[in-house]
C-alpha positions as CSV (number, residue, x, y, z in Angstrom):
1,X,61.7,12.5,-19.2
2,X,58.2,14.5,-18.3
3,X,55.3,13.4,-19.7
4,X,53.1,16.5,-21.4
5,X,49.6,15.9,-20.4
6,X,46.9,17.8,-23.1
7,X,44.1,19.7,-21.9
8,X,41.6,17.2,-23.3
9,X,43.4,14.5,-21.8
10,X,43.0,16.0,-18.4
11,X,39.6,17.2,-19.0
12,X,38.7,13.4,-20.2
13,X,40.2,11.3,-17.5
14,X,37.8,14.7,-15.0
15,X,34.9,13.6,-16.7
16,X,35.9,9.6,-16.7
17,X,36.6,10.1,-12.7
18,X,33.6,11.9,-12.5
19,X,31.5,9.7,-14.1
20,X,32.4,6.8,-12.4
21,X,32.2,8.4,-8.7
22,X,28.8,9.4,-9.9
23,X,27.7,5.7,-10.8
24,X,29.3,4.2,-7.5
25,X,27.9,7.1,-5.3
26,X,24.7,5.9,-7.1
27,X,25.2,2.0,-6.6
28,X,25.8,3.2,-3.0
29,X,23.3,5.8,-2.4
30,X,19.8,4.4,-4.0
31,X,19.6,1.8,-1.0
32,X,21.3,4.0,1.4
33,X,18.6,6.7,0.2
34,X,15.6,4.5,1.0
35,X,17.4,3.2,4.5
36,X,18.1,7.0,5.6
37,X,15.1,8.6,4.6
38,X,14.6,10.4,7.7
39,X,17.7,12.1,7.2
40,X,16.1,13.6,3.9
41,X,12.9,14.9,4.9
42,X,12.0,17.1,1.5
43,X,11.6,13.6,0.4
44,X,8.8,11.1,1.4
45,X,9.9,8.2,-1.0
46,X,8.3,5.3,0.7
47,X,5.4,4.0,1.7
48,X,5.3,5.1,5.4
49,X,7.6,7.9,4.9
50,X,10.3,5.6,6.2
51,X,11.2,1.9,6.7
52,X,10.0,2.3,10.3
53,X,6.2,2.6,9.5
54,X,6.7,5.8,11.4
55,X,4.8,8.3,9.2
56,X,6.7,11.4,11.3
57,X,8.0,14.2,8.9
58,X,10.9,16.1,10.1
59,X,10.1,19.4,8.5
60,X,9.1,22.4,10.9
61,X,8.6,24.9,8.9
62,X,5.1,24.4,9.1
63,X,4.2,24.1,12.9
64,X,2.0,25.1,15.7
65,X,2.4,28.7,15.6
66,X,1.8,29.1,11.7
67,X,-0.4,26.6,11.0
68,X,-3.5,28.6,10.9
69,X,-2.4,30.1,8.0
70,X,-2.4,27.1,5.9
71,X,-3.7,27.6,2.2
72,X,-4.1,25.4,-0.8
73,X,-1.2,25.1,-3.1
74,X,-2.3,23.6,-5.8
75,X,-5.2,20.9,-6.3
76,X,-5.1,18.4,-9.4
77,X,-8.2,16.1,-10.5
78,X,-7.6,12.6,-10.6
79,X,-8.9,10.0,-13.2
80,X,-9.9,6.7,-12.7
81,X,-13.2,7.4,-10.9
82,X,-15.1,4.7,-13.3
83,X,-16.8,1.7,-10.8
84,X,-17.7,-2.0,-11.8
85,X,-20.5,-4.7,-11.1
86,X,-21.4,-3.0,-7.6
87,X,-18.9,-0.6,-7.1
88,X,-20.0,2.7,-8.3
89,X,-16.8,4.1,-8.6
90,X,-13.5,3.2,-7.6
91,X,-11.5,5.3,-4.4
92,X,-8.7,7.1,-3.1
93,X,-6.6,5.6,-0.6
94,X,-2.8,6.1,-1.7
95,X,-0.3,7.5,0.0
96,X,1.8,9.6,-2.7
97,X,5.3,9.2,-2.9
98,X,7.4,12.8,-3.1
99,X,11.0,13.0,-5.0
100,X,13.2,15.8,-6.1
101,X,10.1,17.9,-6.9
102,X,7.7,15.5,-8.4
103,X,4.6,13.7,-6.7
104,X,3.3,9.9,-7.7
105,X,0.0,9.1,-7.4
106,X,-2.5,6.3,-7.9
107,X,-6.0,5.9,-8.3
108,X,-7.9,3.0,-7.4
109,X,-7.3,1.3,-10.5
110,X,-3.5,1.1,-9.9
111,X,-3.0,4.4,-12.7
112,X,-0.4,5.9,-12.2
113,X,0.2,9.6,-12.1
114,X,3.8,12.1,-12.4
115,X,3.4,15.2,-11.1
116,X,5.8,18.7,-11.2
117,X,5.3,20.4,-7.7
118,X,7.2,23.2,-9.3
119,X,4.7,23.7,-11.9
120,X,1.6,23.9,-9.3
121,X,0.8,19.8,-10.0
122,X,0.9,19.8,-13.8
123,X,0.9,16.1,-15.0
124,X,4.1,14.6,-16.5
125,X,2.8,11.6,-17.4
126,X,-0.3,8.8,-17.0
127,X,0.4,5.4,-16.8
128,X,-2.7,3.4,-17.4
129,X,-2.5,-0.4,-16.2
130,X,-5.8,-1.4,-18.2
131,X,-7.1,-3.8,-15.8
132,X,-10.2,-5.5,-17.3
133,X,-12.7,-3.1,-14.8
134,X,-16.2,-5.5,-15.4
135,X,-13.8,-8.7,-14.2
136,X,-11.8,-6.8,-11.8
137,X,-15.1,-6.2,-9.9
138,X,-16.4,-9.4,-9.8
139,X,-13.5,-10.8,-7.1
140,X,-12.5,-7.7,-5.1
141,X,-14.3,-8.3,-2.1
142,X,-14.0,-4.4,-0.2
143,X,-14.4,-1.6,-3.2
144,X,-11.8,-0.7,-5.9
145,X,-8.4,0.4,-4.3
146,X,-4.9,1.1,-4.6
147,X,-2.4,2.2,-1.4
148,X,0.2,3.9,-3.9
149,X,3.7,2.7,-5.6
150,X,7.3,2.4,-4.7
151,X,10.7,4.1,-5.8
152,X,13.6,2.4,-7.0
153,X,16.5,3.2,-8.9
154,X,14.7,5.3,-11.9
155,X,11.9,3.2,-11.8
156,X,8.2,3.0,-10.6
157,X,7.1,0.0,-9.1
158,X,3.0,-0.7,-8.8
159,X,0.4,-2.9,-8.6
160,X,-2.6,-3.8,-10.4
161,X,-5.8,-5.2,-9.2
162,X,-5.7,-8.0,-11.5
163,X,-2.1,-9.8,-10.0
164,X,0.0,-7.7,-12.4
165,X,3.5,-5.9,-10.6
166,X,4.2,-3.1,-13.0
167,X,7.6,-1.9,-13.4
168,X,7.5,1.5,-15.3
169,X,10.3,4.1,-16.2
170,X,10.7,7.0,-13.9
171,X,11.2,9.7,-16.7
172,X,9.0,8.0,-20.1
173,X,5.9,6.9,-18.1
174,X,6.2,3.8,-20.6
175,X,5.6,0.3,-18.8
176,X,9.1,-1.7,-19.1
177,X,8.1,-5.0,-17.3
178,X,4.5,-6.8,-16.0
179,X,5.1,-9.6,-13.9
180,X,2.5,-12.1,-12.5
181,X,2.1,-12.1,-8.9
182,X,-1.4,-12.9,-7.8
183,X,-3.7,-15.2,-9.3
184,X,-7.0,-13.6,-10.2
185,X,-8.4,-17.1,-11.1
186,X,-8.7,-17.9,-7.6
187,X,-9.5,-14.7,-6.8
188,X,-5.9,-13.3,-5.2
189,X,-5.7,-9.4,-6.0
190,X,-3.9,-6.5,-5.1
191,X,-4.0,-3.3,-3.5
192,X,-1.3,-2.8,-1.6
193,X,1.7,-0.4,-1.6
194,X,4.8,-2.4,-2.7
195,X,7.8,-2.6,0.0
196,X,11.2,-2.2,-1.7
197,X,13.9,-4.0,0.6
198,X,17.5,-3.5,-1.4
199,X,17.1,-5.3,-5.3
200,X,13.4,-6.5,-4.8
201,X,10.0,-5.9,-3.7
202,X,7.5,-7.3,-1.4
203,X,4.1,-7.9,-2.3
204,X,0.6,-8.8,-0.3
205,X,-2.1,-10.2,-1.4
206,X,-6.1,-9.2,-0.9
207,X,-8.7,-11.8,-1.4
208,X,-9.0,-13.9,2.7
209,X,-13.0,-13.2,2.2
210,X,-13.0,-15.4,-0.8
211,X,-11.1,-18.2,0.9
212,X,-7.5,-17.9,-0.7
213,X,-4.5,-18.9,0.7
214,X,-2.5,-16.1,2.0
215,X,1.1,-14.9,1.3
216,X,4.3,-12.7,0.9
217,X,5.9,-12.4,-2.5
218,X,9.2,-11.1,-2.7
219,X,10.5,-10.3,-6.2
220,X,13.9,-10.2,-7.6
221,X,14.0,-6.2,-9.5
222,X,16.8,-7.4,-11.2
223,X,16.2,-10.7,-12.5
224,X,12.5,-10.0,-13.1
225,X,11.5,-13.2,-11.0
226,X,10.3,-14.4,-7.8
227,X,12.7,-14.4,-5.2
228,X,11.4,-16.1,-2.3
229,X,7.1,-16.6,-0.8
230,X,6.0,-17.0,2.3
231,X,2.3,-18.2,2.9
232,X,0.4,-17.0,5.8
233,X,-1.5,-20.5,5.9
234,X,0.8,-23.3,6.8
235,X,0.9,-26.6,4.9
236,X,0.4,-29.5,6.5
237,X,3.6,-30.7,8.3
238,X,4.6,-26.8,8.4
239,X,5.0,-25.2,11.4
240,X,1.2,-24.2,12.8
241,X,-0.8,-26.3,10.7
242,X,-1.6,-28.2,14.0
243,X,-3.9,-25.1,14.7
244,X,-5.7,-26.0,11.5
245,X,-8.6,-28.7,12.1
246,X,-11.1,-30.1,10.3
247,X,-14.5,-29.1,10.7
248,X,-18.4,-30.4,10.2
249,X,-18.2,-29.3,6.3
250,X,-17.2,-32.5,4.4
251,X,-14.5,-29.5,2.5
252,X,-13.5,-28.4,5.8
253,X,-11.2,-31.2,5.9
254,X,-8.4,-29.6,4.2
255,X,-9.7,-25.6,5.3
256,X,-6.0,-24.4,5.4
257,X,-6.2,-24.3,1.3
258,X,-8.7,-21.9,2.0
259,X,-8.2,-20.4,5.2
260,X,-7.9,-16.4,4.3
261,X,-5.2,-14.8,5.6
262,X,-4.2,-11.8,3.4
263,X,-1.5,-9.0,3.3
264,X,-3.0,-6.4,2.0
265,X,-1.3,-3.7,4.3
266,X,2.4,-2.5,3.7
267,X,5.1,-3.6,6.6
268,X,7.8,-2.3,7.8
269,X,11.3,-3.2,7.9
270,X,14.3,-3.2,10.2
271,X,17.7,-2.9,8.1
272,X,19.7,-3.6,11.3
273,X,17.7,-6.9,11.9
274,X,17.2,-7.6,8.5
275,X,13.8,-8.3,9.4
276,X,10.0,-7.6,7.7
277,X,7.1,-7.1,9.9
278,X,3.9,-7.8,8.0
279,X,0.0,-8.0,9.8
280,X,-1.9,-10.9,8.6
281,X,-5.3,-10.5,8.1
282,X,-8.8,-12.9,8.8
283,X,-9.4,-16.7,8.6
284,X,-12.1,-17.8,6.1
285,X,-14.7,-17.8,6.6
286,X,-15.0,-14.8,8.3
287,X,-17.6,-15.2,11.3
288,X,-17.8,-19.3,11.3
289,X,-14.9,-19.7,13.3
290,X,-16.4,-23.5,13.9
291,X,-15.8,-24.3,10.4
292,X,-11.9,-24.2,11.3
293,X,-11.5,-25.3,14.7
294,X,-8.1,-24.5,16.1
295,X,-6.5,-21.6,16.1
296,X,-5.6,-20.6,12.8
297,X,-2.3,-19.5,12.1
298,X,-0.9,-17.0,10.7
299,X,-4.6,-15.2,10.9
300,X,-4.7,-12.1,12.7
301,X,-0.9,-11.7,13.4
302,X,2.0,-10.2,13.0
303,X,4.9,-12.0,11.3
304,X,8.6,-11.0,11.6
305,X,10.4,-12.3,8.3
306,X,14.1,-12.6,7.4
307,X,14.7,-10.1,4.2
308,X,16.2,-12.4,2.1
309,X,14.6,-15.4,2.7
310,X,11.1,-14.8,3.9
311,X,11.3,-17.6,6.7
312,X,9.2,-16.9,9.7
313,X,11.5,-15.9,12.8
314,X,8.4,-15.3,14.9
315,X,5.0,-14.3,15.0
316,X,2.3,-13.1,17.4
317,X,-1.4,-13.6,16.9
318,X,-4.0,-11.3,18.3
319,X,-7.0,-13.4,18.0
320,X,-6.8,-17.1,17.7
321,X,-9.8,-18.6,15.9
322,X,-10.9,-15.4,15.2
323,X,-15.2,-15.0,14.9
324,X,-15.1,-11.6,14.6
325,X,-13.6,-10.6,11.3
326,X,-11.0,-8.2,13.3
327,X,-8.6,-9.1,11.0
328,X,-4.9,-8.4,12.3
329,X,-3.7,-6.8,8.7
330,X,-3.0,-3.1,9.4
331,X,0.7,-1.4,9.8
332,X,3.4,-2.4,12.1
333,X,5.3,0.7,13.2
334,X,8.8,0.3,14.9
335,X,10.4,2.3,17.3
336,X,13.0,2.3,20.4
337,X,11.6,3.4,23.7
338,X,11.8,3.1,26.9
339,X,9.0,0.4,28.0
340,X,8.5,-0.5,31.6
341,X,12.3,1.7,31.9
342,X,14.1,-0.4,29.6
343,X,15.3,0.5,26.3
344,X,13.7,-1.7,23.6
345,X,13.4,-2.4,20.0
346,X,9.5,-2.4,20.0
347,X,7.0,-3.1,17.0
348,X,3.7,-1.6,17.4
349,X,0.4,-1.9,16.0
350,X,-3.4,-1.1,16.7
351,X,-5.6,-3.9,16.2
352,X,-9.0,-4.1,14.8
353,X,-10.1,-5.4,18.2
354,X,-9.5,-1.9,20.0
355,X,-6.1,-2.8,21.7
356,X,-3.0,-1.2,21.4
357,X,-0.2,-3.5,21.4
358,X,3.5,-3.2,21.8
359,X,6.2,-6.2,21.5
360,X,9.5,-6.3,21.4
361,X,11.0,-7.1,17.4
362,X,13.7,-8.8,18.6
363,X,11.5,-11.5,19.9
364,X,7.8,-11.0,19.9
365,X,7.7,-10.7,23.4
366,X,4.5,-9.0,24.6
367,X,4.8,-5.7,26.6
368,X,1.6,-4.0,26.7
369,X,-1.8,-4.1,25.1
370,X,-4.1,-1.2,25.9
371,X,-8.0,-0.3,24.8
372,X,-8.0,2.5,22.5
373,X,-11.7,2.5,22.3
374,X,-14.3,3.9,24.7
375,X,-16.9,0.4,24.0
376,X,-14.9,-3.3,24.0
377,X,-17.5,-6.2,25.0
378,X,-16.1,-8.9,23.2
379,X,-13.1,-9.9,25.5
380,X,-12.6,-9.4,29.4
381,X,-9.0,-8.0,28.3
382,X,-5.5,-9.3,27.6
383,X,-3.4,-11.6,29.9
384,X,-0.6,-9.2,31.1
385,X,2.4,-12.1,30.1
386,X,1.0,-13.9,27.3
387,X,-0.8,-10.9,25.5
388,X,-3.8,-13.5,24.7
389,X,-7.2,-12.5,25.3
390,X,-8.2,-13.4,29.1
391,X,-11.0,-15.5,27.8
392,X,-9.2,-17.7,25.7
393,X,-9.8,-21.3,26.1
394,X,-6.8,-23.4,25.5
395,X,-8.8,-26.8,25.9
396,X,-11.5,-25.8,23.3
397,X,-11.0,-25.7,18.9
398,X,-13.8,-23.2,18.9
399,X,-13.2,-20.5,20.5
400,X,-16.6,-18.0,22.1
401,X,-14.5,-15.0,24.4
402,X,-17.4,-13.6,25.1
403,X,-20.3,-15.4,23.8
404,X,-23.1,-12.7,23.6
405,X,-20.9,-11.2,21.1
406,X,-20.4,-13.3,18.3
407,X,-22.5,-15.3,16.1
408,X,-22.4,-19.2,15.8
409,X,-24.4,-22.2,14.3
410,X,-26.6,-21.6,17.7
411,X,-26.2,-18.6,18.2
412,X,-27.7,-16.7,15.4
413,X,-27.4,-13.1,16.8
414,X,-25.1,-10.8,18.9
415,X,-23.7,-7.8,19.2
416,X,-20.0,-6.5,19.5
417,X,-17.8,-4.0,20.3
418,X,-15.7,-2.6,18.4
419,X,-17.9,-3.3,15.2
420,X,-16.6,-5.7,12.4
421,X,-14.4,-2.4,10.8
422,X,-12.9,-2.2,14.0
423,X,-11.8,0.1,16.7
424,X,-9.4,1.0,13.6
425,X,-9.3,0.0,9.9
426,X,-6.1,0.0,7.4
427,X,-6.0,3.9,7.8
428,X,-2.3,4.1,9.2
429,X,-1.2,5.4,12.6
430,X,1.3,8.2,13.1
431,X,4.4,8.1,15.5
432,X,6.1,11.3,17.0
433,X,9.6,9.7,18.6
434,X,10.5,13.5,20.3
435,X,7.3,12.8,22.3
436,X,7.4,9.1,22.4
437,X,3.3,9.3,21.4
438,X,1.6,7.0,19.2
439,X,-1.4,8.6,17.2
440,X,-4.6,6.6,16.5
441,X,-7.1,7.0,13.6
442,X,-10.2,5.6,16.2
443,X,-13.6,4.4,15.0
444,X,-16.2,4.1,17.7
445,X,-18.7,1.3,16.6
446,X,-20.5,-1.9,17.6
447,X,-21.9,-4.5,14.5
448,X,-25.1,-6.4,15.3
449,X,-24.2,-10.1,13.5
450,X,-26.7,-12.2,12.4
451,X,-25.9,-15.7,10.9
452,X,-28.8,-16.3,8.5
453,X,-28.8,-20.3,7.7
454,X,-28.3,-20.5,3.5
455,X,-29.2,-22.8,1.5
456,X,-26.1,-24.7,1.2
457,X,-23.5,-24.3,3.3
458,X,-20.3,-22.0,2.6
459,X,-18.0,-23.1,-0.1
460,X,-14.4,-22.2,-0.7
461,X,-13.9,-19.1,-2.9
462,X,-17.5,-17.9,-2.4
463,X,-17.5,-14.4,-0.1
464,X,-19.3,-15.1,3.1
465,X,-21.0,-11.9,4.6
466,X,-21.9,-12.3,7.9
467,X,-22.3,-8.6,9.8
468,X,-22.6,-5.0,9.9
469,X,-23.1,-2.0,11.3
470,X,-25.4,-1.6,14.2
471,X,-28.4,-0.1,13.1
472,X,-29.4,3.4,14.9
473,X,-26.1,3.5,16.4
474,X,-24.2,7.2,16.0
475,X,-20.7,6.1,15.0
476,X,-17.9,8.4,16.1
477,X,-14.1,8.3,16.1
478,X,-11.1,10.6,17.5
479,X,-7.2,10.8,17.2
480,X,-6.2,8.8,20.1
481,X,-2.5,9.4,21.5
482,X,-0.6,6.4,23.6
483,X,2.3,6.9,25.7
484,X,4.7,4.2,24.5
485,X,6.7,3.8,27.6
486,X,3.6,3.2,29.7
487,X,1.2,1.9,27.4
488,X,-1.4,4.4,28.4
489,X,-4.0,6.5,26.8
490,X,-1.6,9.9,26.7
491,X,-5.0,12.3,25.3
492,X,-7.7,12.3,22.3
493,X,-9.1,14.5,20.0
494,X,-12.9,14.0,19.7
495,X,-14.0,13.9,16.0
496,X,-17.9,14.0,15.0
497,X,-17.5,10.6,12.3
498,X,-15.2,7.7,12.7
499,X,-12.1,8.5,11.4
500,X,-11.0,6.5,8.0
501,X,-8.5,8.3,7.4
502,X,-4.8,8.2,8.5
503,X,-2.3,10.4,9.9
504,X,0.4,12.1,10.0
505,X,3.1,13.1,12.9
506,X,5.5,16.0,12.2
507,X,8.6,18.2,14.1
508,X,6.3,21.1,13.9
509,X,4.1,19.9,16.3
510,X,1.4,18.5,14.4
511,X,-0.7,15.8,13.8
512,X,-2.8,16.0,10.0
513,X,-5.7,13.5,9.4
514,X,-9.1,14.1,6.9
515,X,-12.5,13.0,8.0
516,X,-15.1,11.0,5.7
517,X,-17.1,14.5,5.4
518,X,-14.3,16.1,4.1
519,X,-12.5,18.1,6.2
520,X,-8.7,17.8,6.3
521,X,-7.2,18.4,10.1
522,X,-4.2,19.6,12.3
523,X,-4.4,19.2,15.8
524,X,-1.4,20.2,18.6
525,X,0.7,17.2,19.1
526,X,0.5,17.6,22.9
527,X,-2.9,19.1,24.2
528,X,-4.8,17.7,21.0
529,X,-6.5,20.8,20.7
530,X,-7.4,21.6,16.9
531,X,-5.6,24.5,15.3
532,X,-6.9,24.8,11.4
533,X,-9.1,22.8,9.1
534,X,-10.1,23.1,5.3
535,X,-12.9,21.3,4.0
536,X,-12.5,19.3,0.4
537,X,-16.4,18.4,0.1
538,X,-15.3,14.9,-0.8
539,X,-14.7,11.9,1.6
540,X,-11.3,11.5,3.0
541,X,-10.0,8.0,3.0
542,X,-6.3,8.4,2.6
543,X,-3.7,9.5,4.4
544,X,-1.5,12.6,4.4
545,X,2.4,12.9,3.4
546,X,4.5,16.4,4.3
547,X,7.5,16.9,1.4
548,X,9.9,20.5,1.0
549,X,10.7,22.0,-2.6
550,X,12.8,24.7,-2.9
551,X,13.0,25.3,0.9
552,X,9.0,25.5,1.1
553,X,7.1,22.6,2.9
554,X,3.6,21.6,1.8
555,X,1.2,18.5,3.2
556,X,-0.6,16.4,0.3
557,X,-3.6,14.3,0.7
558,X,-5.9,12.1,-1.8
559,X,-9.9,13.2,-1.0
560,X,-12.0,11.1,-2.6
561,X,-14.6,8.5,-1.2
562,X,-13.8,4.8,-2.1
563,X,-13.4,1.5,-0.9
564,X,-16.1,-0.4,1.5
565,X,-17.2,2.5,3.2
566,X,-19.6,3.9,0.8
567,X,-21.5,1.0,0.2
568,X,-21.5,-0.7,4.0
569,X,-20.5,2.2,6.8
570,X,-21.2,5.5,5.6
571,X,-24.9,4.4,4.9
572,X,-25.1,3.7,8.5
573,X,-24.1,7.9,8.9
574,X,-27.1,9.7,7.4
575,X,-25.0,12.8,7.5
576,X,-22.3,11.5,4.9
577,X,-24.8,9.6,2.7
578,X,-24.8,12.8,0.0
579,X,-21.1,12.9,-0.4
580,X,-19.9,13.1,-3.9
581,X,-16.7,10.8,-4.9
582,X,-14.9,13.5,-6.5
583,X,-11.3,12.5,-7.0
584,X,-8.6,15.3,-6.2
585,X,-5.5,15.6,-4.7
586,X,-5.2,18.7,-2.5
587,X,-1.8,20.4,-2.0
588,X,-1.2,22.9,0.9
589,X,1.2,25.0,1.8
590,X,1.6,28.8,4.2
């Protein structure tokens, strides 16, 4: 006999199938989401834009031909601004994070902003983290910053300066978790983007130039709780600690407990690989590399990380022993290309030192290294098999490269090229993989160093200063393009101040960058020639995302001066010097 069915039956068991299809396709879909990003360009939902570190938007609807006709959408003023101790204000260095129509913002104080695109930038909701500001400033060693959040599930993951990861609801604004990461006690902080990889999130820590111990924290989303950590430092017995000696300080005995190291740049992150590339940052203390003899690691390299355990499959340092404070810290962008005519899984980054570098991810072979900067003094150049600076002394703890250029116990002054913020800062490069072109953010500088004896000598936990910009020097910069396949310098575009800012690549041809006076940039992908700029009147120090909403695309940028720059670099560009540090985020769309 026939079973008789009701309506509401059939309507129920609809809405129970469609219910549960919606909940798997979401259990599937929020990873898949984050791992395929590139194939949803009207969203830029992580840090780089994708898990690549690429920064390359796929939209072309604003392009080479059109571009001149770029207008602002919408701007919206951003809080925060208040400094501490001898910050005068904190900065703007996020990179916001664009879903289904709203925006996500921070300011340098880790608040967190929700903004509808649809209705011009008005704010959702304000989440303020209520970091003790007077405290806060008395251990952050480079300004008062924060890179911007992370998406997962319908949640908002940040940081705070004082240790805290914040996990907030998407839609309420209202903080559901605070987890310890960092220890402000001993001077750890945080300004980095987090890096979601599947349930949890990886965190770097700030704080090398007060003599911390580095690390990577990966925590557990789900269970609240530390999952794995990696330090940058090794313990003795670990692998490295060998490259960690003691020196003439009676506390220099045990200087790995101390030895810097921080992660205060996001990574990037190869899903087929299951693999995290991080940049570490300098030894401590910064210039008195004969206070730790040996080389130092994990300083100033790049680490490649299993995802879910954190162990170290390999590493490659830049700079053993580093006296220079070039600190090995900023992005790691991967890509596939053909180097030297072979197809390979390459990791790139651009160095603090002016080189270029290109390895392959698979091993940490070195492929290429390549000047980016027009003045490098403090190295004859790179070994073309090992990757090592030429002058590297394998026989010697201490290591000199070129001596005029760095400071010592007898050598109180020098000179060097690049300057101590390097041929590039943390401002992230852009890749274009139609043109196989890597895009630079280039500051053209020297530092004159001089080690002035003190009183006592440098103790753990207290910041050592040791150089700065070179006085009556004009600093410059440009947007500097490298073929990947050959390693060489494909074109640059010229700009008038050193660029601290980032970039970004997209389909329509583009490159976008601001400079520190202001003026947000696009410039032809291929000739570098510059096709429109707008000027914000504030300092630029962030860099720019591209996102689509209802079929129209729009660039976003944070303008607002911050960080170290004010108070060490700019001062040595009498132009910039007037600046206000107005804090707004500037929309623009054709």
């Amino acid at each position: 006999m026939r079973r008789k069915v009701s309506t509401m039956t059939i309507i129920a068991v609809v809405l129970g199938l469609a219910v549960s299809t919606a909940q798997a396709a979401e259990t599937v879909t929020e990873w898949e989401k984050i791992v395929n990003a590139k194939d949803h360009p009207q969203n830029w939902i992580t840090h780089h834009g994708s898990l690549d570190g690429q920064r390359f938007s796929r939209l072309e609807q604003i392009n080479k031909k059109n571009v001149k006709d770029l207008k602002v959408a919408f701007t919206h003023i951003v809080g925060g601004a208040n400094g501490a101790g001898q910050w005068e204000h904190a900065g703007l260095e996020g990179t916001p994070l664009a879903e289904d129509g709203y925006l996500y913002i921070t300011d340098g104080w880790g608040g967190v902003y929700k903004l509808d695109v649809r209705q011009n930038g008005k704010l959702v909701w304000k989440m303020d983290p209520e970091t003790d500001r007077e405290w806060a400033a008395g251990v952050t060693c480079c300004g008062v910053d924060n890179r911007g959040v992370a998406l997962w599930k319908d949640k908002v993951i940040s940081h705070a300066l004082d240790g805290r990861l914040i996990i907030t609801n998407k839609e309420t604004g209202e903080i559901e978790k605070e987890i310890p990461v960092a220890d402000p006690a001993i001077s750890e902080t945080l300004t980095v983007a987090p890096l979601v990889i599947k349930d949890k999130v990886i965190t770097g820590v700030s704080g090398a130039d007060y003599g911390i111990r580095g690390w990577l924290n990966a925590t557990d989303l789900v269970a609240g709780e530390r999952d794995w950590r990696t330090h940058t430092i090794p313990a003795p017995g670990e692998p490295g600690s060998e490259t960690w000696k003691p020196g003439p300080e009676v506390h220099s005995v045990d200087a790995w407990k101390h030895g810097g190291g921080s992660t205060w740049v996001n990574g990037s992150y190869d899903p087929e690989l299951n693999t995290v590339y991080w940049g570490v940052g300098n030894p401590a203390p910064d210039w008195d590399n004969a206070y730790r003899p040996g080389d130092n690691l994990y300083t100033n390299s790049v680490l490649a990380l299993d995802g879910d355990t954190g162990a170290i499959k390999w590493h490659f340092q830049y700079i053993p022993n580093d006296p220079y404070d070039y600190d090995g810290v900023n992005e790691q962008t991967l890509a596939d290309a053909n180097v030297h005519g072979k197809m390979t899984k390459v990791v790139l980054h651009s160095n603090r030192n002016g080189f270029a570098y290109a390895l392959d991810r698979t091993n940490g072979k070195f492929l290429w290294g390549t000047p980016f900067v027009k003045k490098l003094d403090w190295t004859a150049g790179l070994d073309k098999y090992t990757g090592r600076p030429v002058d590297y002394d394998p026989n010697s703890d201490v290591q000199r490269y070129n001596p005029a250029s760095s400071v010592s116990r007898d050598q109180r002054e020098s000179t060097s090229c690049p300057g101590n913020m390097g041929g590039k800062n943390w401002p992230p490069t852009a890749y274009d993989p139609e043109r196989n072109r890597y895009y630079i953010p280039v500051i053209e500088s020297c530092s004159g160093h001089v080690n002035v004896p003190q009183e006592k000598p440098w103790q753990p936990r207290e910041y050592f200063l040791g150089g700065g910009p070179k006085m009556g020097q004009v600093i410059t910069g440009s947007v500097t393009a490298m073929d990947v396949n050959s390693g060489k310098v494909a074109g640059k575009y010229e700009t008038t101040y050193p660029m601290y800012g980032g970039l970004l690549a997209t389909k329509g041809g583009l490159i976008f960058g601001g400079e520190p006076d202001g003026r947000v940039f696009a410039i032809d992908s291929d000739s570098m020639e510059e096709l429109w700029s707008f000027s914000t009147n504030t300092a630029i120090n962030a860099p720019p995302i591209s996102f689509e909403v209802d079929g129209k695309q729009y660039i976003a940028i944070l303008a607002g001066k911050g960080g170290a720059w004010p108070m060490w670099f700019i001062s040595a560009t009498p132009a910039l010097t007037n600046m206000e540090a107005g804090q707004v985020l500037f929309v623009f769309a054709l």
